[in-house]
CHARMM internal coordinates of N, CA and C (Angstrom, degrees):
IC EDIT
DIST 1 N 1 CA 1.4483
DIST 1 CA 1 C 1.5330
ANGL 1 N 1 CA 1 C 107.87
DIST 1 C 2 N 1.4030
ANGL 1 CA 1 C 2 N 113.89
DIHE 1 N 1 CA 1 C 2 N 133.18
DIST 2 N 2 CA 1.4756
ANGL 1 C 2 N 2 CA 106.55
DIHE 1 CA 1 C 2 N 2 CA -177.07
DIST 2 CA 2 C 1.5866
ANGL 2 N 2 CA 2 C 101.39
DIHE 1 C 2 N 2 CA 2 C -93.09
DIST 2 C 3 N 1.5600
ANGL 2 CA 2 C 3 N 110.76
DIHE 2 N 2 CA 2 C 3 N 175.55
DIST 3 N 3 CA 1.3810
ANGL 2 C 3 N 3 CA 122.90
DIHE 2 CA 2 C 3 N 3 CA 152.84
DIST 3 CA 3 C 1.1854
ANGL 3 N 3 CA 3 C 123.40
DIHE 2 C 3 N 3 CA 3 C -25.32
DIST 3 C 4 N 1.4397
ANGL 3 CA 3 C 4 N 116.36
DIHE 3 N 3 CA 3 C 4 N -71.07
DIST 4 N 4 CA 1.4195
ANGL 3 C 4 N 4 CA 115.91
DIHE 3 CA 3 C 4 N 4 CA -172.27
DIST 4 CA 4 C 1.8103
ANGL 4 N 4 CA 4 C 108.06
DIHE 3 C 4 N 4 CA 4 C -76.69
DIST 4 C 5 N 0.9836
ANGL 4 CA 4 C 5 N 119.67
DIHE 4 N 4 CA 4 C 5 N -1.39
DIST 5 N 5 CA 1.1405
ANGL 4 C 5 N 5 CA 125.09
DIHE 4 CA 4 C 5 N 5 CA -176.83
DIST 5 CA 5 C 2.0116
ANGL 5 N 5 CA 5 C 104.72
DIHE 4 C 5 N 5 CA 5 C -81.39
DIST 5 C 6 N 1.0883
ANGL 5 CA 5 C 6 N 102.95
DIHE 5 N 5 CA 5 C 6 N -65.47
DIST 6 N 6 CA 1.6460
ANGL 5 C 6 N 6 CA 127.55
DIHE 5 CA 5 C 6 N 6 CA 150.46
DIST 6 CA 6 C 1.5261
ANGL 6 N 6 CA 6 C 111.94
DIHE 5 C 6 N 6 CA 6 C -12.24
DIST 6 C 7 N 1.1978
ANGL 6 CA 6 C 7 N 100.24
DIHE 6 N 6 CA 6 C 7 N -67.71
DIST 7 N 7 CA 1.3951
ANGL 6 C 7 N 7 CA 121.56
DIHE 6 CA 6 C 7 N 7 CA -154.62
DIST 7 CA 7 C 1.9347
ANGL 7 N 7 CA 7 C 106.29
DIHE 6 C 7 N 7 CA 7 C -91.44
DIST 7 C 8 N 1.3040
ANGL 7 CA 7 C 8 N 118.43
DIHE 7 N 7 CA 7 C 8 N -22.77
DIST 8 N 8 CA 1.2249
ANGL 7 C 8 N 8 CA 124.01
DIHE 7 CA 7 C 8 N 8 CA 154.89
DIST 8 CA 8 C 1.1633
ANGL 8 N 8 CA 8 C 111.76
DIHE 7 C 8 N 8 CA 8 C -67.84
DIST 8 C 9 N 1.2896
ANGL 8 CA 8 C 9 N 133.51
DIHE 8 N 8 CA 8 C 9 N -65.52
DIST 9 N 9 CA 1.5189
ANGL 8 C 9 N 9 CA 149.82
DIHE 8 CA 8 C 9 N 9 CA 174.02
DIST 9 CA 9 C 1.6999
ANGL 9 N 9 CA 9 C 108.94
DIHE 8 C 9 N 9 CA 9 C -38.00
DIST 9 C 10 N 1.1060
ANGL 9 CA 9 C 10 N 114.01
DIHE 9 N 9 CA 9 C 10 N -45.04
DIST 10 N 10 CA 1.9618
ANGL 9 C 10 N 10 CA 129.49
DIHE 9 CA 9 C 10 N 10 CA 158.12
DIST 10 CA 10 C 1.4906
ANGL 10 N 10 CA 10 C 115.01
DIHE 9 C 10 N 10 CA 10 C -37.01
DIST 10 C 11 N 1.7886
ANGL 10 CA 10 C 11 N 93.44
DIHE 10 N 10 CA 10 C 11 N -56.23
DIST 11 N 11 CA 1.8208
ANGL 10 C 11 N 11 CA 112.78
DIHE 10 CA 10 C 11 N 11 CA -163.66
DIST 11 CA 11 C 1.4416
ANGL 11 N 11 CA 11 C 102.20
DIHE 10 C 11 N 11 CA 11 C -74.98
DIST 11 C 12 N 1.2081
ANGL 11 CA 11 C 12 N 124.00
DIHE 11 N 11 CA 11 C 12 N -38.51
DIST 12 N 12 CA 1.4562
ANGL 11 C 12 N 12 CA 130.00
DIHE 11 CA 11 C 12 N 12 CA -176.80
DIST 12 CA 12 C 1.4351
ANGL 12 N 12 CA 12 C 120.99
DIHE 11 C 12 N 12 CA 12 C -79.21
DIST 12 C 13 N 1.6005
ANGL 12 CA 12 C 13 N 127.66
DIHE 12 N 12 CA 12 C 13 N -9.43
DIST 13 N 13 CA 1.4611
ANGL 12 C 13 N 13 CA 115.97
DIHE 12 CA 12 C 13 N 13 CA -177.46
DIST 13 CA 13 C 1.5959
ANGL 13 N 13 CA 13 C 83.35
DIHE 12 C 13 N 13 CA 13 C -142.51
DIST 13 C 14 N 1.5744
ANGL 13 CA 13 C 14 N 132.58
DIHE 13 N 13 CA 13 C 14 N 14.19
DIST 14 N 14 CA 1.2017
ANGL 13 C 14 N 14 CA 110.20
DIHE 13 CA 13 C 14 N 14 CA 143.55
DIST 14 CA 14 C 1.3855
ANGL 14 N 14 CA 14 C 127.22
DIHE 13 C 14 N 14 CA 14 C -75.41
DIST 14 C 15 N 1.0033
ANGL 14 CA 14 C 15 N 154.67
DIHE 14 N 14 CA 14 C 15 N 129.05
DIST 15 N 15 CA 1.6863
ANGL 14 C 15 N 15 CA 160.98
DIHE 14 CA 14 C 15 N 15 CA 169.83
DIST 15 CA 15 C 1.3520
ANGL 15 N 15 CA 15 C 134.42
DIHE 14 C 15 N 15 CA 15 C -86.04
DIST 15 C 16 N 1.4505
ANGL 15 CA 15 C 16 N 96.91
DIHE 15 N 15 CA 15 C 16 N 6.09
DIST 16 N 16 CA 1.5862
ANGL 15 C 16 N 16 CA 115.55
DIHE 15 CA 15 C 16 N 16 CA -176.72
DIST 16 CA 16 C 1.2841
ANGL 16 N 16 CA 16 C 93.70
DIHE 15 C 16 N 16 CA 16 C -114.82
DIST 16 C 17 N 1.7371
ANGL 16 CA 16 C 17 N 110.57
DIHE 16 N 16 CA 16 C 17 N 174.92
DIST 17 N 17 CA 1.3895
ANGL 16 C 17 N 17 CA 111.49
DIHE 16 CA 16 C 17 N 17 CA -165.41
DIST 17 CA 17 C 2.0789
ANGL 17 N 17 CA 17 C 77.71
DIHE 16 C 17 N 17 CA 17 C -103.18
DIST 17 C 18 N 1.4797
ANGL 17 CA 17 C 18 N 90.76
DIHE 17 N 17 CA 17 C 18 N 143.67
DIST 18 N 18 CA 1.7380
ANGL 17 C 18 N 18 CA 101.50
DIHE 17 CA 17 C 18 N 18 CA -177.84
DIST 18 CA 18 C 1.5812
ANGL 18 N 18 CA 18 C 121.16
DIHE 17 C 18 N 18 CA 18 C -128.41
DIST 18 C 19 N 1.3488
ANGL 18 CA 18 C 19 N 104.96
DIHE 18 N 18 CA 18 C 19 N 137.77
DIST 19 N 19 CA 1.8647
ANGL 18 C 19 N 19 CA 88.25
DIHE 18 CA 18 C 19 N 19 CA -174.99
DIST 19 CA 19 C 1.7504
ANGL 19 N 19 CA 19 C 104.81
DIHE 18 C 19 N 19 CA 19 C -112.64
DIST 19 C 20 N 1.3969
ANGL 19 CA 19 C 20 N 124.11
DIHE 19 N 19 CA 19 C 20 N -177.65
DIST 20 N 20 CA 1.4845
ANGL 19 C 20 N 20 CA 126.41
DIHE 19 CA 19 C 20 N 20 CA 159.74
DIST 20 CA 20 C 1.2389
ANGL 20 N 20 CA 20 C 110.18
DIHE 19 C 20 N 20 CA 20 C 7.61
DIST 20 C 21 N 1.7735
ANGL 20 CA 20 C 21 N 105.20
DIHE 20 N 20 CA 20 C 21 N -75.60
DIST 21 N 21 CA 1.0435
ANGL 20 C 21 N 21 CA 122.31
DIHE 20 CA 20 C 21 N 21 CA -115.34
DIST 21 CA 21 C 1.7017
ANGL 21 N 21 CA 21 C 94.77
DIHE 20 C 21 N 21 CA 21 C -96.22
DIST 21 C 22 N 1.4389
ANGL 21 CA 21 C 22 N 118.72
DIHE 21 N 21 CA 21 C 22 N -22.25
DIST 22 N 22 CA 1.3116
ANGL 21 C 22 N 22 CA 150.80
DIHE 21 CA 21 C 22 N 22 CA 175.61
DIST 22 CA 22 C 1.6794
ANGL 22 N 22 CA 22 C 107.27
DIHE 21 C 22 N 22 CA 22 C -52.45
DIST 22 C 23 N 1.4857
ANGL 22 CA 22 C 23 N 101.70
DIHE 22 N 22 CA 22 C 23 N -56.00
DIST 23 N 23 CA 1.1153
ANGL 22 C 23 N 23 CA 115.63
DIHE 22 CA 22 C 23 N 23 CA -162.36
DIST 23 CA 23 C 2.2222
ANGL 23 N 23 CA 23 C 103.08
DIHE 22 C 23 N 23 CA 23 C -84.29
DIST 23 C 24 N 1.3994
ANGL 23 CA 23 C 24 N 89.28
DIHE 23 N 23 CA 23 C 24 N -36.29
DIST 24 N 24 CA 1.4490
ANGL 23 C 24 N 24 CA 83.90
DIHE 23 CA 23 C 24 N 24 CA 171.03
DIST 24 CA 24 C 1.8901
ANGL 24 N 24 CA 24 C 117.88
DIHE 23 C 24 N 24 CA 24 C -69.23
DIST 24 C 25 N 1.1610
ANGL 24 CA 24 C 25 N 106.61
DIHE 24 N 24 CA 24 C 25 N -33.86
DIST 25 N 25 CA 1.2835
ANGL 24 C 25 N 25 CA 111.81
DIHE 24 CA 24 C 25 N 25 CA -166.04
DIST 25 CA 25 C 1.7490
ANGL 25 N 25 CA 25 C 121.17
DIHE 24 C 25 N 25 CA 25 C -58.67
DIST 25 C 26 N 2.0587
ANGL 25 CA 25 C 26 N 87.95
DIHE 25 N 25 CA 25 C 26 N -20.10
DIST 26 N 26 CA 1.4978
ANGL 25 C 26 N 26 CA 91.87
DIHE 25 CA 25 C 26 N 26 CA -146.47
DIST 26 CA 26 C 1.4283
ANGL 26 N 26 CA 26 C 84.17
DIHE 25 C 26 N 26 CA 26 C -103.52
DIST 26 C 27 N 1.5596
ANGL 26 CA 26 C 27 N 121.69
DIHE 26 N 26 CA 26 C 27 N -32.75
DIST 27 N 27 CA 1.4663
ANGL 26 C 27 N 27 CA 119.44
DIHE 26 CA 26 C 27 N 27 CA -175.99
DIST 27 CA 27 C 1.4336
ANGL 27 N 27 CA 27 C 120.77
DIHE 26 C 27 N 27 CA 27 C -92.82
DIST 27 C 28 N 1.0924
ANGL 27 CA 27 C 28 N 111.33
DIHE 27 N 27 CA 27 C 28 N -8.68
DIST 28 N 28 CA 1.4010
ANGL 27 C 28 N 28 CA 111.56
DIHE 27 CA 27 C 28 N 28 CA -160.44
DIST 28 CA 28 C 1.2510
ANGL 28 N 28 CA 28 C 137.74
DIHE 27 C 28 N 28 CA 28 C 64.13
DIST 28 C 29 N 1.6131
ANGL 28 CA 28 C 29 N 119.18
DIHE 28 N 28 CA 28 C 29 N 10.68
DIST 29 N 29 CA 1.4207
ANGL 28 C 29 N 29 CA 117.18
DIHE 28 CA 28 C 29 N 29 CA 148.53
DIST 29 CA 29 C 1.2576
ANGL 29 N 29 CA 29 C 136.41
DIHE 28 C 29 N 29 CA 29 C -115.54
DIST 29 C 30 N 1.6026
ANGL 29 CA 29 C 30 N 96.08
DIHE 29 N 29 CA 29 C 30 N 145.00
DIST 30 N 30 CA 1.2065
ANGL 29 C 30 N 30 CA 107.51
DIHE 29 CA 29 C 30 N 30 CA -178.93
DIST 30 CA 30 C 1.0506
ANGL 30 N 30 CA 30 C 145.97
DIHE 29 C 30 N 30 CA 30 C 7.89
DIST 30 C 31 N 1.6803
ANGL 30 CA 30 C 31 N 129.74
DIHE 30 N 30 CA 30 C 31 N 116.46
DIST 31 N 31 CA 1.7470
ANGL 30 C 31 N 31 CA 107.33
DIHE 30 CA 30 C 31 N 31 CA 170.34
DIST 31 CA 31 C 1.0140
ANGL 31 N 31 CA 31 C 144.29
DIHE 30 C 31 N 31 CA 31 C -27.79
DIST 31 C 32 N 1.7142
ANGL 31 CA 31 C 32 N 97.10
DIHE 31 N 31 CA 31 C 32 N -61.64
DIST 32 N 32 CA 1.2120
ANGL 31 C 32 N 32 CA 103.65
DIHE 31 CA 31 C 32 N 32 CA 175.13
DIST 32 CA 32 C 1.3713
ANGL 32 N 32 CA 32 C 131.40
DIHE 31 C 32 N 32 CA 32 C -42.58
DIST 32 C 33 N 1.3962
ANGL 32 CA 32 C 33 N 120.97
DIHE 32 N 32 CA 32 C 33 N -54.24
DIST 33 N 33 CA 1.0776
ANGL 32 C 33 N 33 CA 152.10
DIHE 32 CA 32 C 33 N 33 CA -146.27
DIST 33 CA 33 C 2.0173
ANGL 33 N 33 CA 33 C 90.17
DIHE 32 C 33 N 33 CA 33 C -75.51
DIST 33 C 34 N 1.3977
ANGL 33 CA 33 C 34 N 82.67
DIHE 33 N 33 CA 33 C 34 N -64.10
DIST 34 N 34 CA 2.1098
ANGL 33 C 34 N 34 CA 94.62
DIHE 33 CA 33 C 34 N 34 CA -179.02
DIST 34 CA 34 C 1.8810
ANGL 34 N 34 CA 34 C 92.96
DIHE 33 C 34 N 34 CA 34 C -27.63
DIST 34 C 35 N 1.9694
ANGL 34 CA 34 C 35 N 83.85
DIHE 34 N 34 CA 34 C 35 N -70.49
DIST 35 N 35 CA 1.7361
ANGL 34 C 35 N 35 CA 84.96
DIHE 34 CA 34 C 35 N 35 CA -158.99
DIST 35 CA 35 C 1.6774
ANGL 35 N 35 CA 35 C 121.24
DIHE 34 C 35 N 35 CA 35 C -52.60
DIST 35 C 36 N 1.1735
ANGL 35 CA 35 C 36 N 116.11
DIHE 35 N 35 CA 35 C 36 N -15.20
DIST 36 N 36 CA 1.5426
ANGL 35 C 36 N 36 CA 122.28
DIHE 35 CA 35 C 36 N 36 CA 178.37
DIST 36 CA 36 C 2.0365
ANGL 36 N 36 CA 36 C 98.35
DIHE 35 C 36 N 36 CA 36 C -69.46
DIST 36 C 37 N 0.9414
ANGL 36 CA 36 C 37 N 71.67
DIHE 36 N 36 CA 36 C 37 N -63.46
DIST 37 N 37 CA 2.0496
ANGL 36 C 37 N 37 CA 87.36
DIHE 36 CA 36 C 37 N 37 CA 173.48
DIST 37 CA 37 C 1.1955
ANGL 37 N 37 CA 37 C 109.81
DIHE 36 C 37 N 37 CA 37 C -20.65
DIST 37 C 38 N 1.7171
ANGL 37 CA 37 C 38 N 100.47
DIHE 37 N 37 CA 37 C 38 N -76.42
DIST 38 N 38 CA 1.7466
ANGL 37 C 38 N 38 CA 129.05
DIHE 37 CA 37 C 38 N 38 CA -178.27
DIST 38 CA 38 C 1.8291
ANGL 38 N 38 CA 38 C 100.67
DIHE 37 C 38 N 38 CA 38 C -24.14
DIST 38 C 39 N 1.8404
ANGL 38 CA 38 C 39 N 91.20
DIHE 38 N 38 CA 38 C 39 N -59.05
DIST 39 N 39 CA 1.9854
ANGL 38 C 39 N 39 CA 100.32
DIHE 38 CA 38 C 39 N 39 CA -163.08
DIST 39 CA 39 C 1.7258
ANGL 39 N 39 CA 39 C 88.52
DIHE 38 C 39 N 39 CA 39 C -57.67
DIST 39 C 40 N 0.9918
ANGL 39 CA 39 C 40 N 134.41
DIHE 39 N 39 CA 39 C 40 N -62.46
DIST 40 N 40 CA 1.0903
ANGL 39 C 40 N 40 CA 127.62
DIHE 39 CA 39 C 40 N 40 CA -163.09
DIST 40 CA 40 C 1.3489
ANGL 40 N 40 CA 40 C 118.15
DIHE 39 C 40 N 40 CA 40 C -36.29
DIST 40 C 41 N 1.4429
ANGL 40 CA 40 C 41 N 110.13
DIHE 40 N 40 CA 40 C 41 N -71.77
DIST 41 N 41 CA 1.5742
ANGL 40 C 41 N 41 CA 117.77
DIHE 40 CA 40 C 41 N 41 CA -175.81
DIST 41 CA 41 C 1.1947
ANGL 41 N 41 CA 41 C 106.75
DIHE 40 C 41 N 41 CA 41 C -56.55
DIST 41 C 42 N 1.1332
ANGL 41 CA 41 C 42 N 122.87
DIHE 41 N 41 CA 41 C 42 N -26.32
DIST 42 N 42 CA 1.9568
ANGL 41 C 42 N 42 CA 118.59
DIHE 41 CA 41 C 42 N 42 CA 177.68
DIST 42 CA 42 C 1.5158
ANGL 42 N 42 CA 42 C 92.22
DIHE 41 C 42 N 42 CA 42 C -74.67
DIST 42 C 43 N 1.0418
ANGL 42 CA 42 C 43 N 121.02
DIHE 42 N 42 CA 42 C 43 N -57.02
DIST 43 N 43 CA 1.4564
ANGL 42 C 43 N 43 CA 103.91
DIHE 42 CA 42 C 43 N 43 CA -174.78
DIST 43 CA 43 C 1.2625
ANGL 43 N 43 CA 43 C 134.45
DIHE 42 C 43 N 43 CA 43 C -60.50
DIST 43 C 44 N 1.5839
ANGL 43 CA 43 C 44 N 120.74
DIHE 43 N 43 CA 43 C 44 N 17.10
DIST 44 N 44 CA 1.3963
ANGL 43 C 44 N 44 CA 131.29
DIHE 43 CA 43 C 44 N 44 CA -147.55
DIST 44 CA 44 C 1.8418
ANGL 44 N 44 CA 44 C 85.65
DIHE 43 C 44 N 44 CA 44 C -166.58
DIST 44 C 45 N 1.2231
ANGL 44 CA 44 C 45 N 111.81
DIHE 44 N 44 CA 44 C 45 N 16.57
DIST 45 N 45 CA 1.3796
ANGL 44 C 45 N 45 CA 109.20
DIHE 44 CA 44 C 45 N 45 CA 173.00
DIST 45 CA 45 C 1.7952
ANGL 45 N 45 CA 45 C 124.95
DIHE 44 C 45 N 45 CA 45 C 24.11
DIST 45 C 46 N 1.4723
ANGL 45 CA 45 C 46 N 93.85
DIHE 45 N 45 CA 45 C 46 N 43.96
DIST 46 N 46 CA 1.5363
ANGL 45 C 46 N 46 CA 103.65
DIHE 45 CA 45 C 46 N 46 CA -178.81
DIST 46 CA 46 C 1.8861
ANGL 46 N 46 CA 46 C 91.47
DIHE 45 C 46 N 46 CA 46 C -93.72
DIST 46 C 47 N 1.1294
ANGL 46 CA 46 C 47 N 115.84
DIHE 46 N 46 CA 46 C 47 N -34.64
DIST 47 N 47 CA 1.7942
ANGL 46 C 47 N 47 CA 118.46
DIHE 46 CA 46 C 47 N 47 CA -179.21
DIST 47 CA 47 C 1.6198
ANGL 47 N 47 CA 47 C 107.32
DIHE 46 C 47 N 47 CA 47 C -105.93
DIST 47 C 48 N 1.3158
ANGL 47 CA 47 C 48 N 93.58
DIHE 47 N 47 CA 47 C 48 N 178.80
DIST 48 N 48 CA 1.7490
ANGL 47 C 48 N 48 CA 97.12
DIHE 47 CA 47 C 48 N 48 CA -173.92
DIST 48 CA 48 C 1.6802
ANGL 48 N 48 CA 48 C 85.20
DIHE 47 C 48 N 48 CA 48 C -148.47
DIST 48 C 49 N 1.8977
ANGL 48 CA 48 C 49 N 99.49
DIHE 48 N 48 CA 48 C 49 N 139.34
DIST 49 N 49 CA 1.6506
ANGL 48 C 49 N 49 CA 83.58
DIHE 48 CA 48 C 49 N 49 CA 153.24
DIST 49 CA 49 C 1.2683
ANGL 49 N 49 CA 49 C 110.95
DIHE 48 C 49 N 49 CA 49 C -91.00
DIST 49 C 50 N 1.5328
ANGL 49 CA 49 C 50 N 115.45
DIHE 49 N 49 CA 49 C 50 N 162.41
DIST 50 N 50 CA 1.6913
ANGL 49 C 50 N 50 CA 124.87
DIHE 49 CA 49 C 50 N 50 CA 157.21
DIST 50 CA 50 C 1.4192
ANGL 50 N 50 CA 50 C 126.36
DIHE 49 C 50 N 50 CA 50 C -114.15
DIST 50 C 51 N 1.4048
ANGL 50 CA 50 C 51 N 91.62
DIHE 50 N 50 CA 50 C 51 N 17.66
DIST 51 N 51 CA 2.0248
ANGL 50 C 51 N 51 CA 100.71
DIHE 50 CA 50 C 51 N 51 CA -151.04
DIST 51 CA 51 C 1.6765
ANGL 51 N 51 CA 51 C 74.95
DIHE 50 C 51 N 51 CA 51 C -160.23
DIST 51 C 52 N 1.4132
ANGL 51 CA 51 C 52 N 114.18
DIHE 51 N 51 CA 51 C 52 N 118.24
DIST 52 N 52 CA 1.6405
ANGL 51 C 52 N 52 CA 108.03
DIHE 51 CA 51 C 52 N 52 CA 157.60
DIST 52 CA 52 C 1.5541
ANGL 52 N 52 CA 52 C 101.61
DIHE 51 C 52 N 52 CA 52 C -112.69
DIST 52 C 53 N 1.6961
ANGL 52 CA 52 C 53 N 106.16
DIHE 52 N 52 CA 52 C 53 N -16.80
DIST 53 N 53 CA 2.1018
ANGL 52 C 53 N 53 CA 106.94
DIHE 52 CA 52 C 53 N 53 CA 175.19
DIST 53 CA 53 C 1.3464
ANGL 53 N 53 CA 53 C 97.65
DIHE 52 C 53 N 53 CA 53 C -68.19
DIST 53 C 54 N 1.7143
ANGL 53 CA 53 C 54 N 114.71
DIHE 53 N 53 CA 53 C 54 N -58.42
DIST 54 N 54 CA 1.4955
ANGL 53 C 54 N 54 CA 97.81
DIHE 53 CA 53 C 54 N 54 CA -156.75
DIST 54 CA 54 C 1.5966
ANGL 54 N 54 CA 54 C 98.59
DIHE 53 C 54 N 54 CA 54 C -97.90
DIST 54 C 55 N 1.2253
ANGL 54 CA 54 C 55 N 126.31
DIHE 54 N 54 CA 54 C 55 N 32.84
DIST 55 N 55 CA 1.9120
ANGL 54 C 55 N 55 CA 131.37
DIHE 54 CA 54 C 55 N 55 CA 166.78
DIST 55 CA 55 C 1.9337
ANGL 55 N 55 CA 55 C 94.30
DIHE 54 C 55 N 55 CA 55 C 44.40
DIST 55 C 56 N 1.6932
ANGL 55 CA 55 C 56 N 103.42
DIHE 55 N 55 CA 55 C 56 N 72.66
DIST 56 N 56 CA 1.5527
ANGL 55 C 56 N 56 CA 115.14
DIHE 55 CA 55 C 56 N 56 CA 171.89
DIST 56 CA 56 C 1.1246
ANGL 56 N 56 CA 56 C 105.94
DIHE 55 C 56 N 56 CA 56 C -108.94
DIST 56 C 57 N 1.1291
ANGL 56 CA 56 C 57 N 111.16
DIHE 56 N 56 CA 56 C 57 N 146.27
DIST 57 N 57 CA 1.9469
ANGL 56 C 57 N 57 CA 123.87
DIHE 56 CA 56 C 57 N 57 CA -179.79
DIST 57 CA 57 C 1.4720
ANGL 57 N 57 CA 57 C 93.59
DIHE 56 C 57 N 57 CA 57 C -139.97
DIST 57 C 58 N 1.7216
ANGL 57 CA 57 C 58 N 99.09
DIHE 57 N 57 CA 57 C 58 N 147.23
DIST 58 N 58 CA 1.3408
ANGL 57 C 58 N 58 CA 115.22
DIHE 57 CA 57 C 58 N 58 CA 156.62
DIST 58 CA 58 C 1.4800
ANGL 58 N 58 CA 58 C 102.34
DIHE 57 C 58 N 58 CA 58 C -127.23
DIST 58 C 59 N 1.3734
ANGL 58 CA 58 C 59 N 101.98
DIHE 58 N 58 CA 58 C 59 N -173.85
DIST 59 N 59 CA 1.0995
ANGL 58 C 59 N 59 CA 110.25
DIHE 58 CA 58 C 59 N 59 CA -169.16
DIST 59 CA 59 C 1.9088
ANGL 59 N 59 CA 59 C 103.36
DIHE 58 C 59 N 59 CA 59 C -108.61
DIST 59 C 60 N 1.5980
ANGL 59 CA 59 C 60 N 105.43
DIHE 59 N 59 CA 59 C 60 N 144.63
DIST 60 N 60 CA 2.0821
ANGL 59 C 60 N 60 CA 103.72
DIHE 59 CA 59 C 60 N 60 CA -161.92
DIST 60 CA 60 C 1.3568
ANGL 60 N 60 CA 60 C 101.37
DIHE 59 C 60 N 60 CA 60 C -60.72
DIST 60 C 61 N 1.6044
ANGL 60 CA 60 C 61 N 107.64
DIHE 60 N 60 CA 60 C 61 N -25.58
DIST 61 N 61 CA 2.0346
ANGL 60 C 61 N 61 CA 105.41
DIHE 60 CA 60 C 61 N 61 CA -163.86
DIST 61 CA 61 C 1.0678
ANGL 61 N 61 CA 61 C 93.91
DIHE 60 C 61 N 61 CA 61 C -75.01
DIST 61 C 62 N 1.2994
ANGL 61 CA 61 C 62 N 125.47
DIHE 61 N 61 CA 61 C 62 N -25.34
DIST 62 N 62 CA 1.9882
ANGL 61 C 62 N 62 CA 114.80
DIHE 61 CA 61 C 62 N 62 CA -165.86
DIST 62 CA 62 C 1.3832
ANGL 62 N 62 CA 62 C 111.56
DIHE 61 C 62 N 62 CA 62 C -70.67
DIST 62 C 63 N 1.3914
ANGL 62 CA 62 C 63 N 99.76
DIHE 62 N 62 CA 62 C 63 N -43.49
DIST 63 N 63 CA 1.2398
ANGL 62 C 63 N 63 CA 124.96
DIHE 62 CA 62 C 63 N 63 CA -169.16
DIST 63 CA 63 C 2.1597
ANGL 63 N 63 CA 63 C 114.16
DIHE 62 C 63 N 63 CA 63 C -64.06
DIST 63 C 64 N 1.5639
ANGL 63 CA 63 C 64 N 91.75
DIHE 63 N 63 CA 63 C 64 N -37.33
DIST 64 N 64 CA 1.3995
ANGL 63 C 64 N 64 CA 97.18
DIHE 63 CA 63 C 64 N 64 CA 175.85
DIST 64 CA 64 C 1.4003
ANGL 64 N 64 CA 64 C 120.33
DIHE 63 C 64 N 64 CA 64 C -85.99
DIST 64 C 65 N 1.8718
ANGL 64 CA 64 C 65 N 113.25
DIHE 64 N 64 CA 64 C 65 N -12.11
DIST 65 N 65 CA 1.2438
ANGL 64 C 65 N 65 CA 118.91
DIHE 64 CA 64 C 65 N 65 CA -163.06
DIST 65 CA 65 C 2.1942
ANGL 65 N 65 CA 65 C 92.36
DIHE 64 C 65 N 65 CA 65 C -88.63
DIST 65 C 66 N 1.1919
ANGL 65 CA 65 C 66 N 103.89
DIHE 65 N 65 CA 65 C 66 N -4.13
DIST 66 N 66 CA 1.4041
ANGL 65 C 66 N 66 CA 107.05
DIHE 65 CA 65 C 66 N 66 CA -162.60
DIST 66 CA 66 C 1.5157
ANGL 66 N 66 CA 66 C 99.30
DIHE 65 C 66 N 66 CA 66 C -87.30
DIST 66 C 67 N 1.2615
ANGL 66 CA 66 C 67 N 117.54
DIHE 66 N 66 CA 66 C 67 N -41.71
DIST 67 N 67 CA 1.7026
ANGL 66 C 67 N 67 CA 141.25
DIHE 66 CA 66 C 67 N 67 CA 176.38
DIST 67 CA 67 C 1.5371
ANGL 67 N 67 CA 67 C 119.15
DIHE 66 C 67 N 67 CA 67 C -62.49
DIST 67 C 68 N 1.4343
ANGL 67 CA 67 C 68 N 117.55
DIHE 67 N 67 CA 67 C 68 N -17.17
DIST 68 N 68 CA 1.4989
ANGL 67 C 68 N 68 CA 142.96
DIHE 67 CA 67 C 68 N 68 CA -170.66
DIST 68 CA 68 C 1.6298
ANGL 68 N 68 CA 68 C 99.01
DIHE 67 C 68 N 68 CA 68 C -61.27
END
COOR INIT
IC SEED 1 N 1 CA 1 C
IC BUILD
């Protein structure tokens, strides 16, 4: 399983709103690496920010399962 593999799998069955630092803490990789991740899934509209002061992401399914 790679990093970003990890770290999608994180974004999708976390349910709280999560930042960087969230995602490093809980998996153990790297900042860097998270924040490269982060651009990705935003760019692929798998995350959303909700926080651009405090850099918050949720995840799009949570977000659509709330709208249902």
């Amino acid at each position: 399983m790679t990093n970003m593999d990890v770290i999608r799998n994180f974004v999708h069955q976390y349910r709280k709103p999560f930042s960087t630092e969230t995602i490093t803490e809980l998996t153990g990789i790297e900042t860097r690496t998270v924040s490269r991740s982060i651009r990705t899934l935003l760019n692929n509209q798998e995350i959303k920010c909700i926080s651009t002061q405090d850099k918050l992401y949720v995840s799009s399914t949570a977000i659509n399962l709330r709208w249902l």
